[in-house]
C-alpha positions in Angstrom: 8.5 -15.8 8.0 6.5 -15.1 11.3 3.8 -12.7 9.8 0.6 -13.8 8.3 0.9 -13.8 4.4 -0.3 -11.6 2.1 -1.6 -8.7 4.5 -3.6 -5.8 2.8 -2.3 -2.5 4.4 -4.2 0.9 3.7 -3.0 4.4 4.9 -3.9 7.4 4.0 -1.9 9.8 1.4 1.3 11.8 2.9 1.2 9.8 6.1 4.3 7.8 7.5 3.3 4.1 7.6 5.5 0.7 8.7 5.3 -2.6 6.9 6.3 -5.4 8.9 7.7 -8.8 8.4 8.8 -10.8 11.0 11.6 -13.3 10.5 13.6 -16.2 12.0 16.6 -18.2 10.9 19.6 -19.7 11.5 22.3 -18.9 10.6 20.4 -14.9 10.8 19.2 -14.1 7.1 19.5 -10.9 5.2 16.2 -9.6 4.7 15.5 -7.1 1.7 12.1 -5.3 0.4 11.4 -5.0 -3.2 8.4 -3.2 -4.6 6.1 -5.0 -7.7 8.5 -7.6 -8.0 11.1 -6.1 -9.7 13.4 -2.9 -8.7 16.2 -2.7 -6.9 16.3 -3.2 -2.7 14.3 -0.3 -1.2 16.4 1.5 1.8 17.6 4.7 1.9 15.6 7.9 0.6 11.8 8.1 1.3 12.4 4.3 2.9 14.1 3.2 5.4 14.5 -1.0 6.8 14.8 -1.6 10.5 16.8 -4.3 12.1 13.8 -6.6 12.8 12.6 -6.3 8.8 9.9 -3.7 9.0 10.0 -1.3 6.0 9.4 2.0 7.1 8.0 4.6 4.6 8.1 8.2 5.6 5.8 9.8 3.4 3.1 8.0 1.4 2.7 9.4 -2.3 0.2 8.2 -4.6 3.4 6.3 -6.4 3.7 4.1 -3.4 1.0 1.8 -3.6 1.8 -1.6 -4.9 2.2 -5.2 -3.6 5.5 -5.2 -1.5 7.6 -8.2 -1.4 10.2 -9.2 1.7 12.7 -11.9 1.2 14.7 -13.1 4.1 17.9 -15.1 2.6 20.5 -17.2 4.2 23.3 -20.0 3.1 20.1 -22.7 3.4 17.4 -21.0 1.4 15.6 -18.4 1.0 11.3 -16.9 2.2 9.5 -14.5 1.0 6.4 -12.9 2.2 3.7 -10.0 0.6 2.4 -7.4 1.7 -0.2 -5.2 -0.5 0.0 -1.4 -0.2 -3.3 0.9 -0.5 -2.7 4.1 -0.9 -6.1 6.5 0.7 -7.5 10.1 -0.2 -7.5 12.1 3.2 -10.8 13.1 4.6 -11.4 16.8 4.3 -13.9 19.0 5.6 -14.0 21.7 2.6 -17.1 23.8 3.7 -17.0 24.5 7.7 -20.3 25.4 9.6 -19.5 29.0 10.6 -20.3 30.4 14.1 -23.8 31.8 13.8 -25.6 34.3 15.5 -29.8 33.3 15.9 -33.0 34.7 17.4 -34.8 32.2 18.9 -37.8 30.6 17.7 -35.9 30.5 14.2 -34.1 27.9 12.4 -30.3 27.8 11.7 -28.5 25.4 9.0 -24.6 24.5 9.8 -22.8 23.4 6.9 -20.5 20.6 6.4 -19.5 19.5 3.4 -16.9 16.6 3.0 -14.5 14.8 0.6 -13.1 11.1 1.1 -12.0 8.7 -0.5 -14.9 6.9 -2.2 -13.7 3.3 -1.1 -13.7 4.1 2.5 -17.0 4.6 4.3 -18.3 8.1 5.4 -19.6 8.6 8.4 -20.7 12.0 9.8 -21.4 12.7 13.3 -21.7 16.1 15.5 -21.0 17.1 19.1 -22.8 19.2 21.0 -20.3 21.2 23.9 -18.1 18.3 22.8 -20.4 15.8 23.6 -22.0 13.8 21.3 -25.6 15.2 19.7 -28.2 12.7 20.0 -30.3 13.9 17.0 -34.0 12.5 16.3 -37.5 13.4 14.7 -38.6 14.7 18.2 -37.1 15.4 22.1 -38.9 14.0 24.2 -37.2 13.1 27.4 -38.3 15.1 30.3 -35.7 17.7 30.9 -34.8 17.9 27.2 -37.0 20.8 26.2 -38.9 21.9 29.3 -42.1 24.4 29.2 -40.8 27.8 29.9 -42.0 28.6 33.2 -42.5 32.3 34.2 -43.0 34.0 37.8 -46.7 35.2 38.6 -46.4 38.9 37.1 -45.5 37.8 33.5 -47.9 34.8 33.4 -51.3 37.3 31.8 -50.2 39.7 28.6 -46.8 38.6 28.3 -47.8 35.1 27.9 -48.9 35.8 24.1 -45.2 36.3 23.7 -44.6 32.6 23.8 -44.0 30.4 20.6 -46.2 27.9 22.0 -48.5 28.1 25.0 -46.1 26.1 27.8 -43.6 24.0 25.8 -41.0 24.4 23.2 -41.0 21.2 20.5 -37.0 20.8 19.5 -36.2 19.2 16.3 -33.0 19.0 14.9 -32.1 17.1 11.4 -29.0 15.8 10.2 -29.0 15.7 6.6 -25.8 14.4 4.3 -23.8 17.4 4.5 -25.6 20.1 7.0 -27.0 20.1 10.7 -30.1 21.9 10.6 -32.1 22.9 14.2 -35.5 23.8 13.9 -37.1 26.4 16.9 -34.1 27.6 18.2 -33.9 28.0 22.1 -31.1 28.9 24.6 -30.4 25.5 25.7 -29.2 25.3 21.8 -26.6 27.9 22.3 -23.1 26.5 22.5 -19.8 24.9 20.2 -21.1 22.7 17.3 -17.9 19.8 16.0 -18.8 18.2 12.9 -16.7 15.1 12.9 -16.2 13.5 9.6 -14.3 9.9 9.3 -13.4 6.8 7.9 -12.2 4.0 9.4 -8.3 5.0 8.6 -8.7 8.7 9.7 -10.8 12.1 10.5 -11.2 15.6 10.1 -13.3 18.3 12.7 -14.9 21.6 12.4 -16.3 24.1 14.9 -18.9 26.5 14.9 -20.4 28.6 17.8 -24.2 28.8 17.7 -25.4 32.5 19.5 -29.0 32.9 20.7 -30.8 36.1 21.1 -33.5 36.0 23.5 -37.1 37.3 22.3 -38.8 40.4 24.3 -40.6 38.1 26.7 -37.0 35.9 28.2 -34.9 39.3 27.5 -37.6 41.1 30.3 -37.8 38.1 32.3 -33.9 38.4 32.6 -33.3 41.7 33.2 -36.1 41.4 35.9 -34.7 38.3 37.8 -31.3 37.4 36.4 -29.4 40.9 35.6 -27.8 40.4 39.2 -26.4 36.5 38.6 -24.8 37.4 35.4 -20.7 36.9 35.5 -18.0 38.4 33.1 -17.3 34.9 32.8 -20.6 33.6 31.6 -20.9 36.3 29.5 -17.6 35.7 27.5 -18.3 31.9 27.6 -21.5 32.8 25.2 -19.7 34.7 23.1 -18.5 32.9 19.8 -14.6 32.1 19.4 -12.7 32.5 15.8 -8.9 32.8 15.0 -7.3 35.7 17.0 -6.4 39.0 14.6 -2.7 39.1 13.2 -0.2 41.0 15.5 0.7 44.7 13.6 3.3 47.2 14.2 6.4 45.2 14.6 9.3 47.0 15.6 13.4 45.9 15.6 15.6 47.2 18.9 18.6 46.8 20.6 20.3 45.7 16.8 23.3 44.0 17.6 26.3 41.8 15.8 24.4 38.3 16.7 20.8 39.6 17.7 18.2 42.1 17.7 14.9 42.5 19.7 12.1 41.9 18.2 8.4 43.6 19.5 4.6 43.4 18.3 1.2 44.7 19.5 -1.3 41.8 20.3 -4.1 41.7 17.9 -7.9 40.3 19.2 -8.2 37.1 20.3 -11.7 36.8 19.5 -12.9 35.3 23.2 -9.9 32.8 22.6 -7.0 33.7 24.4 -3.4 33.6 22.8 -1.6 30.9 23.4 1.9 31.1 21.4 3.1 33.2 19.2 5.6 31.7 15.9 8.2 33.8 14.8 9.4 33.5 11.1 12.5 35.1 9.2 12.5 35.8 5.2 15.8 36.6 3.3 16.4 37.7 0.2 19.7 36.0 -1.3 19.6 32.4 -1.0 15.7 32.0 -0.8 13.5 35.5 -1.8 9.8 35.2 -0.7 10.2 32.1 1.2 9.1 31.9 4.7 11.0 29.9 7.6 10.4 29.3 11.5 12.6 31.0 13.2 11.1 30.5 16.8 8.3 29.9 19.2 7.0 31.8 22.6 4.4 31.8 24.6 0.9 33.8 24.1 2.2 36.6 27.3 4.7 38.1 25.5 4.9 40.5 23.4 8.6 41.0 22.9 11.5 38.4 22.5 15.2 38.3 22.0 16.1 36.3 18.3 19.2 34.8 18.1 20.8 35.8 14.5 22.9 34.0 11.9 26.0 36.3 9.8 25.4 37.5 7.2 21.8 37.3 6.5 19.4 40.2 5.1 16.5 39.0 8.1 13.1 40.4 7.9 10.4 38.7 10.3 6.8 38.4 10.7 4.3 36.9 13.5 1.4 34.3 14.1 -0.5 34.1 16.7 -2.3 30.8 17.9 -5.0 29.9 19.7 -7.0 27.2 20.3 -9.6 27.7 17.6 -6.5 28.0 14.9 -3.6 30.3 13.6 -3.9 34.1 13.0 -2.8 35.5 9.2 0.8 36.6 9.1 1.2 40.1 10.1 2.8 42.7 8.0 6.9 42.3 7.8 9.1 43.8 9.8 12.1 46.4 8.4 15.0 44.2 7.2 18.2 44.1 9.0 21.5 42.4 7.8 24.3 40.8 10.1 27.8 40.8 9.5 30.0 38.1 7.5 32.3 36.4 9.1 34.1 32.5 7.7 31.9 29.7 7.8 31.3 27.5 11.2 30.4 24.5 9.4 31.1 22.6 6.2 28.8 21.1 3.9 27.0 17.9 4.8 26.2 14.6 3.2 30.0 14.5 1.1 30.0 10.9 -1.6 32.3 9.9 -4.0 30.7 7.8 -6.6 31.5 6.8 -10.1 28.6 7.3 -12.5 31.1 5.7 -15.3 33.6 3.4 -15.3 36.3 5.8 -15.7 35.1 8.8 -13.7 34.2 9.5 -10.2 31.1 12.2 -9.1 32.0 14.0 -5.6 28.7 15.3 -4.5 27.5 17.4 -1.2 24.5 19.0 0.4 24.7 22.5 0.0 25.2 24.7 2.7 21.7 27.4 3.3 21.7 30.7 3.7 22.0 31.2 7.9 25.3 28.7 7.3 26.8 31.0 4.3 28.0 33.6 7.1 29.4 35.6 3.7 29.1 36.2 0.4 30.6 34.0 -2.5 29.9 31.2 -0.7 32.4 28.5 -2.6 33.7 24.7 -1.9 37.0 23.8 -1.9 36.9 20.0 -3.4 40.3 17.5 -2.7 40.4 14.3 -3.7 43.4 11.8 -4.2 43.4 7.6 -3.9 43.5 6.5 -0.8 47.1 4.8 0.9 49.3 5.9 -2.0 50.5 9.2 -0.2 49.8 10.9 -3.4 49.3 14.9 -3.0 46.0 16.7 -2.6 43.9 17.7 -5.8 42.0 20.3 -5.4 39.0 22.4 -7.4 37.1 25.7 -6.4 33.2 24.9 -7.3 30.0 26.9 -6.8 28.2 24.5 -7.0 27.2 20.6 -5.1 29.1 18.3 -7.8 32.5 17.6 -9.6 33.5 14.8 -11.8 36.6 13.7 -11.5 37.9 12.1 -14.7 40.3 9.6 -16.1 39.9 7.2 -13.3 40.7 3.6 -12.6 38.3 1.4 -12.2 37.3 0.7 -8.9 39.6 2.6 -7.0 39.2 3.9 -3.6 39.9 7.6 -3.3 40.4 10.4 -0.2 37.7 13.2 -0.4 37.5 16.6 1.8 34.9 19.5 0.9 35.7 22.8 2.8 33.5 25.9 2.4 34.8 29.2 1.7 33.5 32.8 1.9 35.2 36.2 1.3 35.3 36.7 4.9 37.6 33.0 5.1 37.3 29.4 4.8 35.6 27.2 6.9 37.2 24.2 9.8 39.0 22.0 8.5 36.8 19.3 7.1 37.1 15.6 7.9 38.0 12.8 5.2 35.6 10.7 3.4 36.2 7.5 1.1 34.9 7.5 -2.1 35.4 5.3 -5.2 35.9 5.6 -8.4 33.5 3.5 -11.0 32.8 0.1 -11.6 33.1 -2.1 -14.8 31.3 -5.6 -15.6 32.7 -8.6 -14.0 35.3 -10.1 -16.0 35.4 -13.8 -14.9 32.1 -16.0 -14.0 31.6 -18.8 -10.8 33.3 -21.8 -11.5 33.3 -25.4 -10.7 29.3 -25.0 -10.4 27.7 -28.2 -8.3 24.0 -28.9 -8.5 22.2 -31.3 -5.6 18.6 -31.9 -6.0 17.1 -31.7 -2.7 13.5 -33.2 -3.4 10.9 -31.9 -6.3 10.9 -28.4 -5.8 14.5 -27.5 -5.1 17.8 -28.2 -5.2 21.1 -26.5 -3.5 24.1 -25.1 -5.4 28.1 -24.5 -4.7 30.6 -23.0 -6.4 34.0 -21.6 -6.7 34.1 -17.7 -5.8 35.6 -15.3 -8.4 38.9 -13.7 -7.8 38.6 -10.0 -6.1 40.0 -8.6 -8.7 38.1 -9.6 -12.0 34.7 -8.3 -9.9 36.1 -4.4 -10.6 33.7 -3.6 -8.3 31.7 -4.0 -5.0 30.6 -7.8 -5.0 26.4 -7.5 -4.8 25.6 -11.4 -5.1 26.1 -14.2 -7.1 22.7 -15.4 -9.3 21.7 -18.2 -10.7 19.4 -17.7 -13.7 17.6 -20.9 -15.0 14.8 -22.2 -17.2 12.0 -25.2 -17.7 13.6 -26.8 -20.7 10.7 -29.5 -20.5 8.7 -31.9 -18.6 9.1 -35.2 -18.6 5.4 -35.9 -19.6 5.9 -35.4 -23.4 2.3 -34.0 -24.0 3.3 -31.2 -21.7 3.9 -27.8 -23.2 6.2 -25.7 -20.7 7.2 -21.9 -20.6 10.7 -21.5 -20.7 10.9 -18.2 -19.7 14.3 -17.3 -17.2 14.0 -16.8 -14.0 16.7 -16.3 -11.3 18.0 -16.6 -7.8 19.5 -14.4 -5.7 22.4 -14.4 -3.1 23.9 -11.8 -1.9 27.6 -10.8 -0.5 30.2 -13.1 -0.8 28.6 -16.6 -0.6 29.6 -20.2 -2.1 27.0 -21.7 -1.7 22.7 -21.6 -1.8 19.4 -22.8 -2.5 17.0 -22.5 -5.6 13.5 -23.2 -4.8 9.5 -23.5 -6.4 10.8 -25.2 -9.0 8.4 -27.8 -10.7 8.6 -31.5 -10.5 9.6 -34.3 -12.8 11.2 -31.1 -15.2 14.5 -30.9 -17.3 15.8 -27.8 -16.4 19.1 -25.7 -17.4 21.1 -23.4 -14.6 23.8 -20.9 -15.3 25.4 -18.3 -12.7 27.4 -15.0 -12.5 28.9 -12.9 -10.4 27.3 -9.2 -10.0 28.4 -5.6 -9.3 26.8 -2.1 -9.1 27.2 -2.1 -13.3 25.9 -5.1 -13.9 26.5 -9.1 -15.0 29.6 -10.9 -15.2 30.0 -13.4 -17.6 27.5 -16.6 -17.7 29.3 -19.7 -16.0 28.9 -23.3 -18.1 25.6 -24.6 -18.4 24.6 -27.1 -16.1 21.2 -29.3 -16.6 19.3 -30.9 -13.7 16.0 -33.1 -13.4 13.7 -32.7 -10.6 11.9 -35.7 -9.4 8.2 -36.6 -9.4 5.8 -34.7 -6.5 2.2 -34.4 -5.9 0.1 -33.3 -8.6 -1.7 -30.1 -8.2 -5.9 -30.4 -7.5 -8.1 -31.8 -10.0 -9.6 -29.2 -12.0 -13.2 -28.1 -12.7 -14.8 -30.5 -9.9 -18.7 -30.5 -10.4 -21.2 -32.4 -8.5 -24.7 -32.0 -10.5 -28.0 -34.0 -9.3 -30.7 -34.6 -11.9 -33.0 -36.7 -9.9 -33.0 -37.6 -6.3 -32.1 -40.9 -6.9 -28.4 -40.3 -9.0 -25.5 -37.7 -8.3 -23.0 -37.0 -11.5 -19.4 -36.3 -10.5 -16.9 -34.7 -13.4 -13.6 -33.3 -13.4 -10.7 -32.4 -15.3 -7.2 -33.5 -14.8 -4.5 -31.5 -12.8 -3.0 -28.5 -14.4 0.2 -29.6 -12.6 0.5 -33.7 -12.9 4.1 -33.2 -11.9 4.5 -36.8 -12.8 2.9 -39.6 -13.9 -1.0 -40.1 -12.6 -1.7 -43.1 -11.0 -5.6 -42.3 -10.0 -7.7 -40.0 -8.4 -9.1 -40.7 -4.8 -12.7 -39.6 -3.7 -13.6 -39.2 -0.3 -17.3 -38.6 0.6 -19.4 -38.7 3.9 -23.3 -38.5 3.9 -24.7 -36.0 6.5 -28.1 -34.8 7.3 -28.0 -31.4 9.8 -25.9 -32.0 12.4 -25.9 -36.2 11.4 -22.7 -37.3 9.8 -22.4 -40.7 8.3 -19.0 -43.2 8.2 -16.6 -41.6 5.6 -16.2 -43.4 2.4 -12.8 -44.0 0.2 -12.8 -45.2 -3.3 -9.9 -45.2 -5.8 -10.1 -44.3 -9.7 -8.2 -45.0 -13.1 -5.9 -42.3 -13.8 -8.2 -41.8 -17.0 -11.3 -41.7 -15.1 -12.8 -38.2 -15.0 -16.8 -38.5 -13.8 -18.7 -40.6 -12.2 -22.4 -41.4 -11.8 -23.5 -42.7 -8.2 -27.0 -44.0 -6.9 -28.0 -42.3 -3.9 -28.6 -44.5 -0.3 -31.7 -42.0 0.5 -33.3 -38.9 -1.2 -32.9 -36.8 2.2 -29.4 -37.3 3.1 -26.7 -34.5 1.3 -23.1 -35.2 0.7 -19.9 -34.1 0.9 -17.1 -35.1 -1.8 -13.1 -34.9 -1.6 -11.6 -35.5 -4.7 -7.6 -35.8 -5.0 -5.2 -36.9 -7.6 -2.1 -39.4 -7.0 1.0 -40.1 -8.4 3.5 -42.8 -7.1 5.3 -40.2 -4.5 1.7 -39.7 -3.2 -1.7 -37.7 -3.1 -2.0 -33.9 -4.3 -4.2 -31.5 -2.9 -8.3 -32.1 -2.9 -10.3 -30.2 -4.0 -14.3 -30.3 -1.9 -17.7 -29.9 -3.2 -21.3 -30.7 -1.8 -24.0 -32.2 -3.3 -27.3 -29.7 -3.9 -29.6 -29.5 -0.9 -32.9 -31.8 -2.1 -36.4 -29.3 -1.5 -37.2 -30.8 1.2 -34.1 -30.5 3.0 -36.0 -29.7 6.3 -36.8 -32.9 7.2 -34.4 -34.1 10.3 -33.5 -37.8 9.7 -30.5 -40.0 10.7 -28.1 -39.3 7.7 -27.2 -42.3 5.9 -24.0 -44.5 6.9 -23.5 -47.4 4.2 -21.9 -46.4 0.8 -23.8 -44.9 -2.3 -23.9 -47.6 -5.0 -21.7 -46.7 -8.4 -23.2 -46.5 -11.5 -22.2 -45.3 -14.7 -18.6 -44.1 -15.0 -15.8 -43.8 -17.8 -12.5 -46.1 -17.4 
């Protein structure tokens, strides 16, 4: 496995999201994903596995999230790797701000109210024109909110007219789930985006802010600005919303295959249109239920729609801009096509037995632009395959037959054909189906066990004949158990566990097994139905290994003049103990003294040692042995002494032993 292990993966709910798991072997392995460590292989459906072992799942449900496990298995062994699933709220914005209309001087609120998933963070953030909003207690940069300057003639009476006597103060306030601007001027005007998101995804809302000028700036620009005023700049200040729906559709130039299709524009509220959808309702296969038909741009008005036979139509339009969608407008009248035979046949045709003595021919139904009739039927013919047996054949209404009093396992000839009064359908092509399978009658034989070292061993056997599988050969498996350990003290679960190998193998590898064990191993072959009988039992003892870590290590100082050492023994001795080794330097800061190695009774389990100095601090690795070698160590540091501060030479000769058990 290439990938770093045990990866945690979030995504957020309905999204499409791609584990991966990188692999490398030789000779190439089959990789497969299983979910919670149990379940059958996930492809196919909802998932689908690519080539290079990434596990792509389409649409995240709630149901998905879980610890995902990819094994990667060839004739020499087998890896695994995990990766943990997290399955996200979206973030939502579920109370806009709303465009807003404001005198100035006054003070305007825009809403924004949010809901995320409480483990991600929040954060909240605005634009401003669809720049970002700086927001504080005060503006004060020059330029930010500038005095309101006025020629000479409106500088005596009409100066009473000002808020302040030269100089607007700006505050705006961002609170948890509003924006709220205090004074109002017409620098303010413009879009508002509140932006709301997590660190996996985001959601947006606009308003447009309007200000109305007070009597002073209103005469002040008729006076001196009337004349610079554009059509442009004026439609630029008004606020934007969803256009109106389109109304008074109307059907022309009705033909066999087609029909024109015309609408009146509604508003585009200062957005202009930018594409209109066009969707079709009909009222035999699916009543009520909307479908995109097709997509134009926002010029038109009028469009030609290609038509299906046989199909009641009625239509409606949305129009789009770039604020959002329009509501539907009213239907259209209906008007039907003509029936003519099928073009097509239906799609997705299996053959699979759901019994051992059956088989279930099954097909995607064909919808209701493909019907091109009424009584829309399926001829179903079925017969085995290379036998040169004549068709079978079945009218159904419906996506399923069952095909009874089968073989077992036999491979059959399927065609599905649709039919309508007006004819049947192409002729359809051939697909191979089988009948169903029964349990394996005969089990591996000639089983040969090899210990390879303390944790695994490889296995070969004798395949099974094709034709006791009565099936399709999955994998053989090898199910064993701990019978016991070879410490007699030590209790052992014997629960079962098993190994995998899939297709038609003779041969693999059974690892994480536990050292110096007794274990048992049988094997059977396996089908779609199940098991095959359990081979002889074979028994098998792994050698000694390296014991697990020392348990419970604790380094305790009473005084500064001792340090007590205590620990437990391994939870895994995985063979006889020998002793424990403990390593430990003294260091002081950045000072590191000469390392230090001393060797322990296998019984010994604490230690008391007399420290070299009261400044110096120490570090301790403690490890147990067997004769095969060391286990893992497990590292603690003496307390820090109070007056750790004190930068001195950490000490380089040994601490003296004292009191210990043997």
């Amino acid at each position: 496995m290439l990938s770093p292990r045990n990866q945690l993966i979030r995504v957020i709910l309905y999204n499409r999201t791609r584990l991966d798991c990188p692999f490398f072997g030789s000779p190439i392995p089959t990789l497969r994903w299983f979910k919670n460590g149990q379940g059958s292989n996930l492809d196919g459906g909802n998932y689908h596995v690519y080539e290079n072992g990434s596990l792509e799942i389409k649409m995240i449900r709630k149901e998905d999230q879980g610890i995902y496990t990819c094994v990667a298995t060839n004739i020499l062994g087998k890896a695994e790797n995990q990766v943990r699933l997290e399955v996200k709220d979206p973030t939502r914005i579920y109370r806009m701000p709303e465009d807003q209309v404001a005198k100035r001087g006054t003070t305007v609120q825009l809403e924004c109210r949010v809901k995320h998933d409480p483990s991600l963070k929040l954060t909240v953030s605005w634009l401003k024109d669809d720049e970002p909003l700086y927001i504080g207690n005060r503006e004060k940069a020059a330029g930010q909110c500038p005095a309101l300057l006025l020629p000479a003639p409106f500088t005596g009476t009409l100066l009473a007219f000002l808020p302040t006597p030269a100089r607007y103060l700006c505050r705006m306030k961002k609170e948890e789930d509003s924006l709220t601007i205090f004074g109002v001027a017409e620098r303010d005007q413009g879009s508002y985006t509140c932006v709301a998101s997590t660190e996996l995804d985001q959601d947006l809302a606009k308003a447009y802010l309007t200000v109305l000028d007070n009597l002073l700036t209103w005469i002040t620009h008729l006076t001196f600005a009337a004349d610079q005023a554009t059509p442009t700049n004026r439609l630029a200040a008004l606020p934007k919303g969803r256009p109106e729906r389109p109304r008074d559709l109307e059907l022309t130039d009705l033909a066999e295959r087609s029909v024109r299709l015309t609408w009146i524009p509604g508003d585009d509220n200062n957005s202009p249109i930018t594409d209109y959808v066009v969707q079709f309702e009909e009222d035999q296969f699916q009543p009520g239920v909307w479908h995109d038909h097709s997509k134009f741009p926002g010029s038109v008005n009028s469009a030609v729609l290609q038509l299906s036979p046989y199909v009641n139509y009625q239509f409606r339009v949305i129009a789009i801009n770039e604020v959002g969608s329009s509501h539907p407008s009213l239907p259209s009248e209906r008007y039907r096509t003509s029936g003519a035979p099928p073009e097509s046949n239906p799609s997705d045709v299996k053959g699979e037995g759901t019994r051992k003595n059956n088989m279930e021919i099954t097909w995607t139904p064909m919808n209701a632009t493909s019907a091109f009739g009424p009584n829309l039927r399926y001829i179903v013919k079925w017969r085995r395959r290379e036998t040169r047996e004549t068709w079978n054949n079945v009218t159904v209404w419906g996506s399923r037959y069952v095909v009874g009093q089968t073989p077992v396992y036999v491979p059959y000839e399927i065609r599905v054909q649709a039919e309508n009064d007006f004819g049947k359908g192409p002729e359809p092509g051939t697909v191979i189906g089988y009948s169903g399978e029964d349990y394996p009658r005969a089990a591996p034989t000639d089983v040969k066990i090899r210990v390879l070292n303390s944790t695994a061993i490889s296995l070969q056997w004798n395949r099974v004949y094709p034709d006791t599988v009565q099936g399709q050969l999955r994998e053989y498996r090898a199910y064993y158990w701990r019978e016991s350990s070879l410490l007699k003290s030590l209790w052992v679960s014997q629960k079962r566990q098993q190994a995998s190998f899939p297709g038609d193998r003779l041969r693999g590898v059974v690892s994480r097994l536990f050292p110096y064990s007794n274990y048992r191993l049988e094997m059977v072959v396996v089908n779609g139905r199940g098991d095959g009988p359990r081979s002889e039992t074979k028994a098998f003892t792994t050698p000694e290994g390296v014991p697990s870590a020392p348990r419970r290590f604790r380094v305790r100082q009473p005084n500064l003049e001792t340090i007590n050492l205590e620990w437990d023994h391994p939870e895994h001795p995985n063979g006889i103990l020998t002793g424990y080794t403990l390593k430990y330097v003294a260091f002081n800061g950045t000072k590191v003294g000469k390392q230090i190695v001393e060797n322990f009774s296998p019984n010994q389990t604490k230690l008391t040692m007399q420290r070299a100095d009261p400044v110096s601090r120490y570090r301790f690795s403690l490890s147990a042995r067997t004769q095969v070698g060391s286990g893992e160590a497990v590292t603690e540091e003496s307390p820090a002494p109070p007056n750790e501060g004190r930068c001195t030479a950490a000490a380089s000769g040994r601490m003296v032993p004292g009191n210990s058990d043997a």
